[in-house]
C-alpha positions in Angstrom: 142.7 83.4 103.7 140.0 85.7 105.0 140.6 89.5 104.2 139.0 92.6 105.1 139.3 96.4 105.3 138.1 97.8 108.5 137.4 101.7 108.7 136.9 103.8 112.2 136.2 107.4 111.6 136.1 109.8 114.5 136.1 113.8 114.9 139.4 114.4 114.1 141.2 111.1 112.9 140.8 108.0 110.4 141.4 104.5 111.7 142.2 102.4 108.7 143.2 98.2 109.7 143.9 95.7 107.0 143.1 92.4 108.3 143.8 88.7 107.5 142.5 85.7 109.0 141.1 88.1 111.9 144.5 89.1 113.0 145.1 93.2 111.5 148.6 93.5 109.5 148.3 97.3 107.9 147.4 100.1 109.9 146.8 103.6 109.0 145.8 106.4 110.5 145.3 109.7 109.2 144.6 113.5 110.6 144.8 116.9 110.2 148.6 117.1 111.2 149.2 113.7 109.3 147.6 113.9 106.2 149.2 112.2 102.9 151.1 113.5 100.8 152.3 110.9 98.2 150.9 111.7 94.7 150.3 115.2 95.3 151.8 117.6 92.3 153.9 120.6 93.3 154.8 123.8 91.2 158.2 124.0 93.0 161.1 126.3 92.6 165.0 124.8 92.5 166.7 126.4 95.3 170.0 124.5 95.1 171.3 122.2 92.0 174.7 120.3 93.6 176.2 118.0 91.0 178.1 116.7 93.5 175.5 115.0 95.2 173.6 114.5 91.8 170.4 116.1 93.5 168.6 119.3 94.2 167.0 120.9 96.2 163.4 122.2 95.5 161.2 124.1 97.5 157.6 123.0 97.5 156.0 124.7 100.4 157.1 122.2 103.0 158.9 122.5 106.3 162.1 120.8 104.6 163.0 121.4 100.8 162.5 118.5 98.9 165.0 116.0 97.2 165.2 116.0 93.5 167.4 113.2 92.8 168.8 113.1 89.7 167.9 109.6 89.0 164.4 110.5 89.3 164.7 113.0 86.4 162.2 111.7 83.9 163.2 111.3 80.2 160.6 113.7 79.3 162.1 116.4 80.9 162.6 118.8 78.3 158.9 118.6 77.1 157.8 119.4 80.2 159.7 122.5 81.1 158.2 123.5 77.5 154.9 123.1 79.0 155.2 124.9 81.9 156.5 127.6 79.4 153.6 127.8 76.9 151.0 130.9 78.0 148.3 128.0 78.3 149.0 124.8 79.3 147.8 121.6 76.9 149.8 118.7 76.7 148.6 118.5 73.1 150.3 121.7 72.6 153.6 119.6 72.7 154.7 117.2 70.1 156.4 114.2 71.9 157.6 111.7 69.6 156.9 107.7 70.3 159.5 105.6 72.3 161.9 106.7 75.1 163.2 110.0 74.7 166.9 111.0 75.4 168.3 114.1 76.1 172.2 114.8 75.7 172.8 117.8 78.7 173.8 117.1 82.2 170.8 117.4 84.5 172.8 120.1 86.1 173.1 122.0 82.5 169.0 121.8 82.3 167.8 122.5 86.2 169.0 126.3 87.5 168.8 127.9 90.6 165.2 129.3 91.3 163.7 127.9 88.6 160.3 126.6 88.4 159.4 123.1 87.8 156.5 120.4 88.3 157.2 117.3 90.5 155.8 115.0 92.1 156.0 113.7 96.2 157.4 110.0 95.7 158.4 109.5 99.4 157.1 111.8 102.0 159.3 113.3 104.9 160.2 111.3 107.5 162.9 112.8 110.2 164.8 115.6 109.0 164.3 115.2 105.7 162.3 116.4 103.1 160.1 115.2 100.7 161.4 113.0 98.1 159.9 113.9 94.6 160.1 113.1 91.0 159.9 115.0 87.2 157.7 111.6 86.5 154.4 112.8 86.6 151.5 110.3 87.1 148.0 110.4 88.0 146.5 106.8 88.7 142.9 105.4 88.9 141.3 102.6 89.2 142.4 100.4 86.3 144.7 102.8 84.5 147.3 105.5 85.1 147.9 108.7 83.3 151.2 110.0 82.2 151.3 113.0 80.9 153.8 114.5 78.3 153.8 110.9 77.2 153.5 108.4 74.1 153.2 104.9 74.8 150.9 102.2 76.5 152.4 99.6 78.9 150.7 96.7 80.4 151.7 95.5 84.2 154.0 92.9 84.5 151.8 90.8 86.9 149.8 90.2 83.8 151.0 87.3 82.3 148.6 85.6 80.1 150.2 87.3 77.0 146.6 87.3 74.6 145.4 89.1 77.5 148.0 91.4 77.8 147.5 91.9 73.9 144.1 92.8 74.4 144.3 95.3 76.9 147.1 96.8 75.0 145.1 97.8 71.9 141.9 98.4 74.3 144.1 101.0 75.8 145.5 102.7 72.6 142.6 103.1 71.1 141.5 104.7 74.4 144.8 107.7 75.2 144.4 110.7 73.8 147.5 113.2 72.3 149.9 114.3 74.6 149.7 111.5 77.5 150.8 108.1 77.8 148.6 105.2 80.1 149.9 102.1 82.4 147.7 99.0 82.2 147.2 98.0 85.8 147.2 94.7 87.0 143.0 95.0 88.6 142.2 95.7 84.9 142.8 92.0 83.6 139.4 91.0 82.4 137.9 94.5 82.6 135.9 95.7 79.3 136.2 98.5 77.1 133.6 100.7 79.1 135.5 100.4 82.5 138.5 101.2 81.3 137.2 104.2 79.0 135.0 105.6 82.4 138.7 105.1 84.6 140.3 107.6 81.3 138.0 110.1 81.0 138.0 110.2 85.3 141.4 110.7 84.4 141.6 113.3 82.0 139.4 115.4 83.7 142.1 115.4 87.0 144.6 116.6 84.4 142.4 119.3 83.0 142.4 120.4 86.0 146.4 121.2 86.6 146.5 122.8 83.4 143.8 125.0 84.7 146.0 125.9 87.4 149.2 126.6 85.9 147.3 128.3 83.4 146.7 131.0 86.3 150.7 131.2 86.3 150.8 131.0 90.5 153.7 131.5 92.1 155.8 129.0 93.7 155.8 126.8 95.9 151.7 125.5 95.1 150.3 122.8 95.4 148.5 121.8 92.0 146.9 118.9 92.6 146.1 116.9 95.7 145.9 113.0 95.2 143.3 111.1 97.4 143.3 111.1 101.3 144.4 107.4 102.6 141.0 106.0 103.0 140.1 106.2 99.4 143.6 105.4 98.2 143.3 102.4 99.9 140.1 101.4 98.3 141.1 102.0 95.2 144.5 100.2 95.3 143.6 97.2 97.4 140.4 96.4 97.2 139.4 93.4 94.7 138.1 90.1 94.7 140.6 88.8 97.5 138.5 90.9 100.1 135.6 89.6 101.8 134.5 92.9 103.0 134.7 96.6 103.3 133.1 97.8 107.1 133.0 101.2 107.8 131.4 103.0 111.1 130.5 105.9 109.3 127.7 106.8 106.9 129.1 109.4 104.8 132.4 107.6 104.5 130.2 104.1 103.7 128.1 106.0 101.3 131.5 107.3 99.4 132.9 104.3 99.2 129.9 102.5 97.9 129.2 104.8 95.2 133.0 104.5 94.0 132.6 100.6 94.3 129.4 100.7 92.3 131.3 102.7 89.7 134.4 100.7 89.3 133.0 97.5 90.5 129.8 96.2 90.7 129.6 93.5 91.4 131.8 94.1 94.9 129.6 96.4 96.0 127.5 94.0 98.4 131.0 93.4 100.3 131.2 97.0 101.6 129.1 97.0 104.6 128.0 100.1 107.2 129.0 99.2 110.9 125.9 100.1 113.3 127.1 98.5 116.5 127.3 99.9 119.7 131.0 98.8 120.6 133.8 100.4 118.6 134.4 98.8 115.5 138.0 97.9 116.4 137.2 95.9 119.2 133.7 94.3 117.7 135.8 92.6 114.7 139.1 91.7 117.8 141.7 93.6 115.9 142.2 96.4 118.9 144.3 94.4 120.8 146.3 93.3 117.9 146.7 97.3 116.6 148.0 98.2 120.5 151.0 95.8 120.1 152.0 97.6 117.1 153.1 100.7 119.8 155.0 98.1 122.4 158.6 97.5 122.5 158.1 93.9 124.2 155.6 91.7 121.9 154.5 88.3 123.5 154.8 84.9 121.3 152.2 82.4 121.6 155.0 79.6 122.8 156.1 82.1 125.5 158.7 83.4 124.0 159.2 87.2 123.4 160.2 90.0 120.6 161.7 93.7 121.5 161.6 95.4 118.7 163.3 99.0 118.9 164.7 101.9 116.5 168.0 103.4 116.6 169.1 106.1 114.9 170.0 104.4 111.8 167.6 100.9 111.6 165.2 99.3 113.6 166.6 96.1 116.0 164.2 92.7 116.5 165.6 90.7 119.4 164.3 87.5 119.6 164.2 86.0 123.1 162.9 82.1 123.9 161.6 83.5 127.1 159.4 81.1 129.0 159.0 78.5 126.2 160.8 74.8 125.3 159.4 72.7 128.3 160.0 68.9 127.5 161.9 70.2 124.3 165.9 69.5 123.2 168.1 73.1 123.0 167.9 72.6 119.3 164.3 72.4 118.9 162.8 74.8 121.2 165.6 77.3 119.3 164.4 76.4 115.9 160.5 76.6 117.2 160.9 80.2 118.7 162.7 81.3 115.5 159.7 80.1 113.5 157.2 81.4 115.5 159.3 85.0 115.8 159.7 85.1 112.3 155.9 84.5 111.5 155.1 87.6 114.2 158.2 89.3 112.4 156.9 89.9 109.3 153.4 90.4 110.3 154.8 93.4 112.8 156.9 95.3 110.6 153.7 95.5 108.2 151.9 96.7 111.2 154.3 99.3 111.9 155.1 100.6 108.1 158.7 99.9 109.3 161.1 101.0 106.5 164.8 100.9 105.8 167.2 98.6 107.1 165.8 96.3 109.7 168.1 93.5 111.7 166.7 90.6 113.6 168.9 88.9 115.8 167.4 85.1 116.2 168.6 82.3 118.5 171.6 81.1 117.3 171.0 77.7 115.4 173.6 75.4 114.0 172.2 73.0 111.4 172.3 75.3 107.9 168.8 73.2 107.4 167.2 74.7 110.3 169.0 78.2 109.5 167.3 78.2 106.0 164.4 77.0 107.4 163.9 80.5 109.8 165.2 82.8 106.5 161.8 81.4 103.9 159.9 81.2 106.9 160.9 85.5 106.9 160.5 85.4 103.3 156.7 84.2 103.4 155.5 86.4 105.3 156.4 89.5 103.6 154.5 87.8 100.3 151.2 89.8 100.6 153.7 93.0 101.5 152.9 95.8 99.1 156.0 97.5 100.0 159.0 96.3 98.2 160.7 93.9 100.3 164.0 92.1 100.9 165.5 89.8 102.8 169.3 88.5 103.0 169.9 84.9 104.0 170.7 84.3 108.2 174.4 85.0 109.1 176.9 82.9 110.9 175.6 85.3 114.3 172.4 84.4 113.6 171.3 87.6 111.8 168.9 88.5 108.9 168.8 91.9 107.5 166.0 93.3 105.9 165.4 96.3 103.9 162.0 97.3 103.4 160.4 100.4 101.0 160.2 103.2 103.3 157.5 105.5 102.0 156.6 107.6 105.2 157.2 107.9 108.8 156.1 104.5 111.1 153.1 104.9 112.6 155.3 104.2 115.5 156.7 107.3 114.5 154.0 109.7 114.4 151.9 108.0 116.8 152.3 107.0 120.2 148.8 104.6 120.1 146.5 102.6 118.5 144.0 105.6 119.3 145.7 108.0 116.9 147.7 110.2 120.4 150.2 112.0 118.7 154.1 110.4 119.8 155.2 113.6 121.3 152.5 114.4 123.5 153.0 114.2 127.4 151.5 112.5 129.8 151.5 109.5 132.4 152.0 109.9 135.9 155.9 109.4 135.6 158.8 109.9 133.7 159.6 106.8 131.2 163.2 106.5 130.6 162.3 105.7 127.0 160.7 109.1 126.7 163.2 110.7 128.3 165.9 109.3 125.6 163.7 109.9 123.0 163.5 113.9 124.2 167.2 113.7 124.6 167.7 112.7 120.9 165.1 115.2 119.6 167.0 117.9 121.5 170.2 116.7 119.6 168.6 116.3 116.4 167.3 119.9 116.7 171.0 121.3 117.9 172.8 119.6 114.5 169.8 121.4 112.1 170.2 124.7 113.7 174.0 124.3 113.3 173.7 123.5 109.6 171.0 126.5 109.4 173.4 128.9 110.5 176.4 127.5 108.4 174.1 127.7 105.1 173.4 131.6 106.7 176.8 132.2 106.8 177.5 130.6 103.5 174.8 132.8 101.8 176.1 135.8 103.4 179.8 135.3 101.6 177.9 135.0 98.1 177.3 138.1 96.7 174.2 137.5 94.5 172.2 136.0 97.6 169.0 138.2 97.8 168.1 139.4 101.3 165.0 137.9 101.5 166.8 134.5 101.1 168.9 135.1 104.5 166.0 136.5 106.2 163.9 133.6 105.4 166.5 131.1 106.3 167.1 133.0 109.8 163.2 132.6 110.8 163.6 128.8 109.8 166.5 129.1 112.7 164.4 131.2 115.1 161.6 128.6 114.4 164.4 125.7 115.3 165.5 127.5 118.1 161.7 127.7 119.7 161.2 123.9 119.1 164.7 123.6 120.7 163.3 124.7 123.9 160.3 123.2 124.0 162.2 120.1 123.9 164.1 120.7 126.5 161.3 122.0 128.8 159.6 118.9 127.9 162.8 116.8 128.7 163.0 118.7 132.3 159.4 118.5 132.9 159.3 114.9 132.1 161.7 114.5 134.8 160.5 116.4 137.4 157.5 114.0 137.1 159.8 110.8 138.4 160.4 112.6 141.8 158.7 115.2 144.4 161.2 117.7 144.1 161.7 120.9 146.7 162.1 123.4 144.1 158.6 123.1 143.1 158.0 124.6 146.9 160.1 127.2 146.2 158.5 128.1 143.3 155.2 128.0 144.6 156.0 130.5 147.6 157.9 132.3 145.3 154.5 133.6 143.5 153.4 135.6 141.0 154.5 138.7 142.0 158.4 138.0 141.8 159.2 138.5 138.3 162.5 138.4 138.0 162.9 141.4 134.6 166.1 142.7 136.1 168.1 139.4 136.3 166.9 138.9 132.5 168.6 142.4 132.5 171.8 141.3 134.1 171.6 138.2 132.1 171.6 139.7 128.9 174.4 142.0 129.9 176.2 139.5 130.6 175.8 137.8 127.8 177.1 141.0 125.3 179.9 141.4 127.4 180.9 138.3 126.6 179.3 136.9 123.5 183.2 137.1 121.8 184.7 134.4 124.2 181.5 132.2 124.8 179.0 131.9 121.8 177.4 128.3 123.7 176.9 128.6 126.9 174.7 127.1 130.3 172.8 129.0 132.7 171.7 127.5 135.6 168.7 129.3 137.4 166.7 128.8 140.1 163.4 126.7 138.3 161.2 129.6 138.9 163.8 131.8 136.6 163.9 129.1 134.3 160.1 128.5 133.9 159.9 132.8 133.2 162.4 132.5 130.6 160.7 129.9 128.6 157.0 131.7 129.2 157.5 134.1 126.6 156.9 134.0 122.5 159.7 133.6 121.5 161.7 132.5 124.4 164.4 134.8 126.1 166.5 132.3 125.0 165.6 132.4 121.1 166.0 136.5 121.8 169.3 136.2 122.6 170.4 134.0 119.9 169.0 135.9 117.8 170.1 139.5 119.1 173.6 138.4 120.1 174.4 134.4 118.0 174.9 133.0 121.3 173.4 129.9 122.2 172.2 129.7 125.9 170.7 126.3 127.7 169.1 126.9 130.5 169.1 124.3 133.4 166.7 124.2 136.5 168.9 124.5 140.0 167.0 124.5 143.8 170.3 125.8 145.4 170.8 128.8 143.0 169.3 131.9 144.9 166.0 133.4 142.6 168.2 136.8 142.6 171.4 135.7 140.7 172.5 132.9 137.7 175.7 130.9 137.2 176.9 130.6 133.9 179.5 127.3 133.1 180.7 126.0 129.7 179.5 122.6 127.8 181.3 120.3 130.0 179.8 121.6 133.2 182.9 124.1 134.2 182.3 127.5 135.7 183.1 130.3 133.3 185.7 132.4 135.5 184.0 135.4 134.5 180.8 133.9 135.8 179.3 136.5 138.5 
């Protein structure tokens, strides 16, 4: 099998495409807004410990707090809230005895509410929630990886020759310093003495680094300690002797990776090779086509049958259709074909994707248990090269194989509404696509539950006396922040809309012109709204679309003003026949309020 690592870098994004036998099956792509997070080490503080969940809560400086489960407590826990709590940070300053440490308290005895900790991101967010992190601290190079607060060497499991695994083993203890532990990876098999003392000391001097930080005592939430972007993660994880090339279009980016290569492997480094064509390096090698699939709901199979592949709210659905196919063929064989050939294209598009979490493909129905086990290895090899930790449960009686796959960020899919890096929630197109349209309607609802919870947690923090201020006013910008990506929603949702069909209020608005701002039916409408904020705290105002389009103009919107003035929660929905001067206010189900003007 041929294997290659293809890089595209442009102004503002990073393509990256894993490919194998010519056809890509990872793709990356990184920017500004999207930039990875795994590995990077936080000085957090706890902001909620709930036993009952056996997690908390800690804030890191992220949009969401993240998840501290309590399974992800590491058993050096108490040695590292003493370092945190020495006046300079070494961690030869702390005597950590050999072998696996235990500690008798309840996790919930040892973490307290705003207090500060060091984690590390594990998972990064993917939806509404946050970060997931870890007390395991790691750092990881090359061939070895540094865990600090720690007192052992361990050799990868993928290493099986057990004289090698012997050798590296005393290669690396004589090799650690005090204080830190080291992992053996598996690239290191073979690798002598100096490589793996040049990975340490690369190491140690990352580490050195964090304790110069904490040594500054900053406040919380900081970030400590960024790990590498995606491009040179990738290198340094996947590249090896399986890969026939590195190609890369850009000359800083080739020169990097070169000297990196040189460093840790020489004898590799003629494989990475600087792209000078004129085309774009994703279509030069063929893989562009392949990386646009990766964004369509319907994907083709060579036989003629087809794949729709789509996400639901809580797993992603693979139908598999025959389509077109099985000329000549018996039922039975063009069913057990398709499967085949879907579950070969299966595999190799959930890869593409980064798909994560529980996935269900619904195949033909087959009858022979033969041709049923047949389909489920067929699944099974082609997740074999998956990094990602991967299984898959034998085909039902209906035909079904479920699939859960290590979900370590959002989908590409996700984040990314092309193969060209254009971000999933931009507009565009010259006409409304009903998928679009759902997806806005799901973001809208999505956004409706956290600003509910947001305002229970206010009102919760409110009733506890030793809430600080500053806690309640921070939460209530988080809603005001909700509330403003609320309505951009729904603008989006109405303008996406209005793009299916001509519509006569856009005349109306456009005679309507610049000079008819209507301030004194915001007036009214605010009146309103006090008189009766006790009765209704949810409410719908329907406006004539040139209203509408002056109440959202504004920084925060009127309607983020008056939830936040008043705590009622007003949706505003475009109407032709409602006259400019006036508004008409109905409940959630569409009735008119009777004291509706």
């Amino acid at each position: 099998m041929s294997k290659e690592i293809v890089f595209n870098v442009g102004k503002e994004q990073t393509r990256i495409a894993i490919v194998e036998d010519g056809k890509p099956v990872e793709l990356y792509i990184e920017n500004a807004e999207h930039k990875r997070t795994i590995g990077n080490l936080y000085l957090g503080q706890i902001r909620k410990v709930m036993p009952s969940i056996q997690a908390a809560f800690v804030d890191i400086g992220q949009e969401q707090d993240a998840f501290l489960h309590f399974s992800d407590l590491s058993d050096n826990l108490p040695y590292l809230l003493d370092f945190l709590g020495l006046e300079k940070p070494k961690v030869e300053a702390i005597d950590v005895p050999t072998g696996k440490k235990d500690w008798d308290k309840r996790p919930s005895d040892i973490l307290n509410r705003r207090q500060t900790i060091l984690v590390q991101v594990t998972k990064e967010p993917i939806s509404n929630k946050g970060s997931r992190i870890s007390t395991d601290i790691s750092l990881a190079g090359r061939f070895l990886v540094l865990v600090p607060l720690q007192n052992y060497v361990a050799v990868s499991r993928k290493i099986t020759d057990d004289e090698e695994r012997r050798r590296l083993e005393s290669l690396a203890s004589s090799l650690v310093p005090d204080g830190v532990g080291v992992i053996v990876r598996t690239v290191a098999q073979d690798r002598d003495a100096k490589s793996l003392d040049k990975d340490m000391k690369l190491l140690m001097e990352r580490w050195r680094r964090v304790e110069k930080r904490l040594k500054d005592k900053p406040s919380p939430p900081e970030l400590v300690h960024e790990d590498v972007d995606m491009a040179s993660s990738i290198v340094r994880d996947e590249f090896s002797e399986e890969y026939d090339r590195i190609l890369v279009d850009h000359e800083g980016l080739h020169s990097s990776i070169q000297s990196y290569v040189r460093a840790v492997g020489p004898q590799l480094v003629d494989r990475v090779e600087l792209y000078k064509g004129n085309q774009p390096v994703f279509e030069s090698v063929g893989i562009q086509h392949g990386a646009d699939r990766a964004f369509k709901d319907r994907v083709e199979l060579p036989s003629g049958g087809y794949l729709f592949i789509e996400k639901t709210e809580a797993m992603h659905v693979v139908d598999v259709n025959s389509g077109r196919s099985g000329k000549g063929k018996s039922q039975a064989e063009n069913s057990l074909n398709v499967n085949l050939e879907a579950a070969r294209v299966i595999a190799r598009q959930i890869r593409l994707r980064d798909l994560g979490g529980i996935i269900v493909v619904d195949f033909i129905d087959l009858r022979g248990e033969k041709d049923k086990k047949k389909v489920y290895d067929e699944v099974k090899k082609g997740f074999e090269e998956d990094r990602a930790v991967t299984k898959v449960l034998p085909m039902s009686d209906f035909g079904l194989v479920e699939i859960t796959r290590q979900r370590l960020r959002p989908s590409i899919t996700t984040t990314f509404s092309s193969a060209n890096g254009t971000p999933s929630d931009d507009g565009g197109g010259d006409g409304a696509d009903p998928k679009e349209l759902r997806q806005a309607e799901r973001k809208i609802q999505s956004l409706e539950k956290e600003v509910k919870k947001r305002e229970r947690e206010v009102k919760r923090l409110k009733e506890e006396d030793d809430t600080p201020d500053e806690e309640v006013t921070a939460l209530r910008q988080k809603i005001q922040a909700l509330e403003d990506k609320l309505e951009a929603a729904r603008a989006q949702q109405v303008a996406e809309s209005a793009e299916s069909r001509p519509s006569p209020a856009e005349e109306s608005t456009a005679s309507a012109g610049d000079d008819a701002v209507p301030e004194d039916l915001v007036e009214d409408i605010e009146q309103w709204l006090v008189a009766h904020s006790d009765a209704h705290r949810a409410v719908t105002l329907q406006v004539h679309p040139f209203v509408a389009a002056f109440l959202r103009r504004p920084v925060p919107t009127y309607t983020t003003r008056w939830f936040m003035d008043h705590l009622v929660r007003v949706h505003v929905e475009e109407d032709a026949e409602v006259p400019p001067h006036t508004f008409r206010a109905t409940d959630k189900s569409g009735d008119p309020l009777p004291e509706s003007p």
